[in-house]
N, C-alpha and C positions, 0 to 999 in steps of 0.2 A: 441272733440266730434266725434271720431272716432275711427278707428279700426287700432289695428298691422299690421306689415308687416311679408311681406312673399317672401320666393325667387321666382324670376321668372323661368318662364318654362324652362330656361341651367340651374337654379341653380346657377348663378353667377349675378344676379341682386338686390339681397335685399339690405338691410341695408339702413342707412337715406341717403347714394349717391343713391339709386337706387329707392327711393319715399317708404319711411319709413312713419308713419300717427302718428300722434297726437293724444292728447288723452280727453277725456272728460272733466265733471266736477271737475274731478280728476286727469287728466291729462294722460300722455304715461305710465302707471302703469306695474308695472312687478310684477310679479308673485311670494307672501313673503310665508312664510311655512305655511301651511293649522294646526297646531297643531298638540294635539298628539291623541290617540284611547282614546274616551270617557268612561270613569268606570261608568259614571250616572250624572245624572245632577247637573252642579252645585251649586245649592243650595239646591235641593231637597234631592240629592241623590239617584233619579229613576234610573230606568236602561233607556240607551238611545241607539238603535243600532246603526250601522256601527261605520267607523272611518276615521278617517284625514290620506292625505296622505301627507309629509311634502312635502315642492316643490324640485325639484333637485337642486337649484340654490341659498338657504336659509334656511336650517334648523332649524329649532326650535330649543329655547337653551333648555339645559336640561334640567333644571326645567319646562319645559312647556312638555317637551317629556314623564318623566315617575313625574306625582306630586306623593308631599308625602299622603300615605292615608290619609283621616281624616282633611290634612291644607286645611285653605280658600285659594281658589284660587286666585292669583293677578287678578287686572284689567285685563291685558292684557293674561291671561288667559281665562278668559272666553270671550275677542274678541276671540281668537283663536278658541276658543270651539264652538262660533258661526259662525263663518266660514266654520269651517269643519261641522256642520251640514248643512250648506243652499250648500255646495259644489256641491254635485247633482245635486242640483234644481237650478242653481245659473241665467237659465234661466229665469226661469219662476219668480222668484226675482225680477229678471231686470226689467222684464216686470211690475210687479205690480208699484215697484219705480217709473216707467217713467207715467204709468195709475194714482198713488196718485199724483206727482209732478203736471202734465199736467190738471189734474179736478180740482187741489183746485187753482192752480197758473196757467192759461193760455195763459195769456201773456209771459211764460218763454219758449214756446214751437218755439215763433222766434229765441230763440237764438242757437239752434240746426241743421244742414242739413235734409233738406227736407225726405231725406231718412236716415231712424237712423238701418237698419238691418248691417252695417260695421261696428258698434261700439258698440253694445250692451253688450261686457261682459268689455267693456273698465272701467267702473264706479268700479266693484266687484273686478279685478286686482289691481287697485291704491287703494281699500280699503285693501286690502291682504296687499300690501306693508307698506302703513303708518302704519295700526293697526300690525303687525309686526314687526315696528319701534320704536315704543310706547314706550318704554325704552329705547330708546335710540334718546337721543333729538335732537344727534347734527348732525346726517344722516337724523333724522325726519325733522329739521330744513331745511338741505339741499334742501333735494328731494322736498317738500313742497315750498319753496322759489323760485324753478323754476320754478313749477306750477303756483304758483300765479302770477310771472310775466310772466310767458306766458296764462295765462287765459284772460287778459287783452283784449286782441285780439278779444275774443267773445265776447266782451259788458256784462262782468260777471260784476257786482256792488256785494259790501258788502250787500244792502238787499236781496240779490239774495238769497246768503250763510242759511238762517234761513227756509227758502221753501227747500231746499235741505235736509236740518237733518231733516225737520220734515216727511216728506217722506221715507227718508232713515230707519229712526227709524219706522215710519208706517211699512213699507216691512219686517225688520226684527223678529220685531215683530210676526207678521203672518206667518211664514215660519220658524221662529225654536222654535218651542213647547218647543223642550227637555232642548235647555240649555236655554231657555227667563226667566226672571225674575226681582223684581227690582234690584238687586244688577248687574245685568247683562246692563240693561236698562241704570243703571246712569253710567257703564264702558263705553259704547257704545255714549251715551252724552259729557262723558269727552273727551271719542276722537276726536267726534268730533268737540268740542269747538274750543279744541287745533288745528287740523287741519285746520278749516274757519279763528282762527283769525291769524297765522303764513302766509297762503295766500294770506289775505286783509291785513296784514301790507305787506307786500313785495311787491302784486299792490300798493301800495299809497305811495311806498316807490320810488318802480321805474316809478311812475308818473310824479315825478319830474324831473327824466334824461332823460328822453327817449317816443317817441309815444308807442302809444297800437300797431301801422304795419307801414309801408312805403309803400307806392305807388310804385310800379317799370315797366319802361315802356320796351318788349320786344326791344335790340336794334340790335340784332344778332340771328341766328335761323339754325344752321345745323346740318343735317345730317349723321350719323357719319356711320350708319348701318339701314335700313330700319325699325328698330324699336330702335331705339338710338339717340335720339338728344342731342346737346349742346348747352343750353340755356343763353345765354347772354341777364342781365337786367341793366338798370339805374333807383337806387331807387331815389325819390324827396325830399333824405336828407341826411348827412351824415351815414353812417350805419357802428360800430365800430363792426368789430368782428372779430377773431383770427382763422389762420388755423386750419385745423381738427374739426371747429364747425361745427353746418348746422343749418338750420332754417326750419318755414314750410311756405308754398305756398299756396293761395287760390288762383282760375282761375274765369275768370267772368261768364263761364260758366257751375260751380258748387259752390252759393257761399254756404258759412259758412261750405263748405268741406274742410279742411285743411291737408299739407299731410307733410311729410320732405324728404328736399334735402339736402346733403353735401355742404359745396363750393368747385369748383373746381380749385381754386387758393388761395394764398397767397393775401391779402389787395393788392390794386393795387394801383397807382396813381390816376389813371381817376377813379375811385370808382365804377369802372361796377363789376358786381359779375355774373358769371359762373356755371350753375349746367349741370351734366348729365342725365339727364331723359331714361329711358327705359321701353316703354309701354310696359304692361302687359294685359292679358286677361280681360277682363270686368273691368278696370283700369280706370276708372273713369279722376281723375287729372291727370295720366302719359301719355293718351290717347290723353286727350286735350293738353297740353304741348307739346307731340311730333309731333302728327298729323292736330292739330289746328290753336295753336299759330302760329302768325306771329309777322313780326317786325312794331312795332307800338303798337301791344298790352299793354293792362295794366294787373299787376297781383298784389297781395297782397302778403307782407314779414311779418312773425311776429319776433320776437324778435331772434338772435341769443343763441344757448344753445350748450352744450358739451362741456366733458373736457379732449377731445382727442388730447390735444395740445401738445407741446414743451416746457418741462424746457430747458429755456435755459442758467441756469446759471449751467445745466453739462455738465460733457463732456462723457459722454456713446453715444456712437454708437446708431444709431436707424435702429431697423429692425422690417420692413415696410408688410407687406402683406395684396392684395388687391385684391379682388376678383370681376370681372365683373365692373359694373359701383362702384363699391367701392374704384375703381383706384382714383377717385376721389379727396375726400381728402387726400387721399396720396401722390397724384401730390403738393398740397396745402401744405402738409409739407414737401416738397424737397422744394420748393419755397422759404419755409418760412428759413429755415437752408441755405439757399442761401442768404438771403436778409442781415443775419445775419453776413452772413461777416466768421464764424467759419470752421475751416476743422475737423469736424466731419461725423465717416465714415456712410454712408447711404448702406444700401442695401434693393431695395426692390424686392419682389416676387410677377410677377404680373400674375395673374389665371385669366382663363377660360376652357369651357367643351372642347373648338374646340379651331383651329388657330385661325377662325376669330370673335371669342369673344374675339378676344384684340384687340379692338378698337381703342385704345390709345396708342399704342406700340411706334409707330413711336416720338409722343411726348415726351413719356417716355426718348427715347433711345436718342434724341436730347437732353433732360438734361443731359443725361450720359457724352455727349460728351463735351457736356460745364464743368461740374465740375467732375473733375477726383477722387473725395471721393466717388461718386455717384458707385452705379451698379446697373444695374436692370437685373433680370433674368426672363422671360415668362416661363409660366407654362401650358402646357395644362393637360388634364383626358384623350385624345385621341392624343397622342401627334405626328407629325412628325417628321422622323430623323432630329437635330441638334436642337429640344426643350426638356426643362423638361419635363417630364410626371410625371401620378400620385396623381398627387392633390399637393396642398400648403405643406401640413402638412411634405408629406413625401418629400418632395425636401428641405423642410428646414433640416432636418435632416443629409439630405448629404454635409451641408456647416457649417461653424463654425469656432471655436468655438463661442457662443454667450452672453456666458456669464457677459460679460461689456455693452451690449445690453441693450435700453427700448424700448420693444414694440408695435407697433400699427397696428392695425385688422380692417379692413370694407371689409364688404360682407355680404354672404349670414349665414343665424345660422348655419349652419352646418360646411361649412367652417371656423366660425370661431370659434364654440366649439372643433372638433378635433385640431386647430392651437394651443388653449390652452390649452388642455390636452398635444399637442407635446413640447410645449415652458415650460410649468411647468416641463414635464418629462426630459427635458434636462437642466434644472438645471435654468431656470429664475424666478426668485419669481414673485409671481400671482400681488403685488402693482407694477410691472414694465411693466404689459401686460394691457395695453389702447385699449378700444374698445366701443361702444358705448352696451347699456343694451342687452342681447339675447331676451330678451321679447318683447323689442320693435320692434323685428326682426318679431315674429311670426305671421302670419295670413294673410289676403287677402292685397295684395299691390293694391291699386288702386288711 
């Protein structure tokens, strides 16, 4: 029930290390192809203006881009079709969905943050994604299967799910004239079936293994840079999760606001768990975290997610680039290829705008010296004699070759879309470059 992130004011603070948010009923949704330019409605065959613009990030397969004249449209066609019409207005959408949900179902309005203007296109993005997924069951499945066990967390129940579509389908209803229809109506129904019931089996699935959060009590609390902290918790139960994951955080002093942190280590013995926090302007949970918190506090963890980890049954080199607090989990997979026992070569590239947006250098550089596969090199955009300069992208560039290389990006979207337009361009294929969603990257970190 919240809103994307967004990099902070250097540009080196986004991503789930730097307070990345969660996402609604629907979860951290990113952003699937809007369809293709409408010829007329589809069943009527009216004329309907504007058009869709597909997303950068997912394009529309071709059948959806230019259909045959004259064929019935698939299912998942005419999602798209409705999509791209309520695109525009996808405001004013939102808005009616939450006004039908909240009047017929009242009681569903505690399970929300007090203030819902941070998350409001969160619900219409994870609809982009699945209904774009639609045909394809077994990324549908995926994407959907995290949701559901991380919905858990809000006090979502299966009767919840049936208030939700009938709302959803109220709103779309009213806001796309052009393509609404029944055959439109029952596409939009089926999706959503599929949708509630793949999330309520996967909560009721992971009911059995695991809490809806953990309890974690601040047990450590510093300051690393005047708006940077490193946060050390004891959750009040075993908590299994794998380097380069991150989870989200609720504070006692904004609840049912939940946000995401990387970990910034490898599983520990003692089972305390690590994040970097770095408030941001009108930052809500990064605020309280850095400027609040003390030791002693309690805070809420939800479920571990991401699949920024480590095969570790290859042996490819990993090349690591971290921007701002996104050092983060990157620290947490040097750790983890340490615990591992393997000499596998590591090199990472760790960015910021200035010198001392490397916060963590000195940590960094003490790995280096313990495991000789290790290299770290700093990076800064203003850089001093005897650093890189320039940004990630282009310092990677001048080292190599990389090609035996997999992989892994946190930071800021921008950092880490030019990183993989530079790592594709020199020859790494796009399934060996791990980075957490760009969309979860985009909007207000708070």
């Amino acid at each position: 029930m919240e809103a994307p992130t967004t990099p902070s004011a250097d540009g080196y603070g986004s991503g789930a290390a730097a307070g990345g948010q969660d996402g609604g009923w629907f979860g951290r949704g990113q952003t699937g192809a809007h369809g293709p330019q409408r010829p007329g409605h589809p069943e009527t065959g009216r004329s309907a203006p504007g058009s869709a613009h597909p997303a950068e990030h997912q394009p529309a397969p071709a059948a959806a881009q230019a259909p045959t004249p004259g064929a019935v449209p698939s299912a998942t066609e005419l999602l798209r079709r409705t999509m791209a019409e309520i695109e525009p207005i996808a405001d004013r959408v939102t808005s009616y969905f939450y006004a039908l949900l909240f009047l017929h179902h009242p009681g569903l309005r505690d399970l929300f943050p007090a203030a819902m203007d941070t998350q409001r296109d969160r619900l219409f993005k994870a609809l982009l994604t699945a209904a774009t997924h639609a045909d394809d069951p077994v990324t549908l499945t995926t994407y959907l299967t995290h949701l559901g066990r991380g919905h858990r967390k809000y006090g979502t129940l299966p009767q919840h799910y049936p208030a939700v579509g009938e709302a959803l389908i109220g709103a779309l209803a009213r806001h796309a004239p052009e393509t609404w229809g029944p055959r439109t109506e029952a596409a939009w129904v089926g999706a959503y079936t599929t949708i509630s019931q793949i999330m309520i089996d996967a909560a009721t699935e992971d009911e059995l293994r695991a809490p809806a959060w953990w309890q974690a009590e601040v047990v450590a609390h510093v300051m690393r840079t005047k708006d940077i902290a490193v946060v050390t918790v004891r959750p009040d139960g075993p908590y299994p999760f794998l380097a380069g994951q991150y989870t989200a955080l609720e504070t006692p002093w904004w609840p049912r606001v939940w946000r995401h942190y990387s970990f910034a280590s490898a599983p520990r013995s003692d089972g305390l768990l690590s994040f970097h926090v770095k408030a941001v302007p009108a930052g809500w949970v990064s605020n309280a975290l850095v400027h609040r918190a003390r030791t002693g506090d309690v805070i809420r963890l939800g479920p571990p997610t991401g699949s920024m980890t480590v095969d570790h049954t290859s042996d490819n080199g990993l090349l690591c680039l971290g921007g701002g607090t996104g050092i983060a989990p990157i620290k947490a997979l040097v750790e983890d290829v340490a615990q591992h026992g393997r000499r596998r070569s590591v090199d990472v590239f760790y960015g910021a705008r200035r010198n001392h947006g490397l916060y963590d250098i000195d940590t960094m550089l003490r790995l280096q010296q313990s495991h000789p596969w290790l290299s770290v090199r700093p990076v800064v955009d203003d850089g001093p004699v005897g650093l890189l300069s320039g940004g990630i992208p282009e310092a990677v560039r001048e080292f190599g070759p990389w090609h035996t290389y997999d992989a892994y990006l946190s930071g800021p979207p921008g950092m880490i879309r030019r990183s993989v337009d530079t790592l594709v361009g020199i020859g790494i294929p796009s399934h060996r470059i791990r980075h957490d969603s760009i969309e979860e990257l985009v909007g207000a970190s708070t």
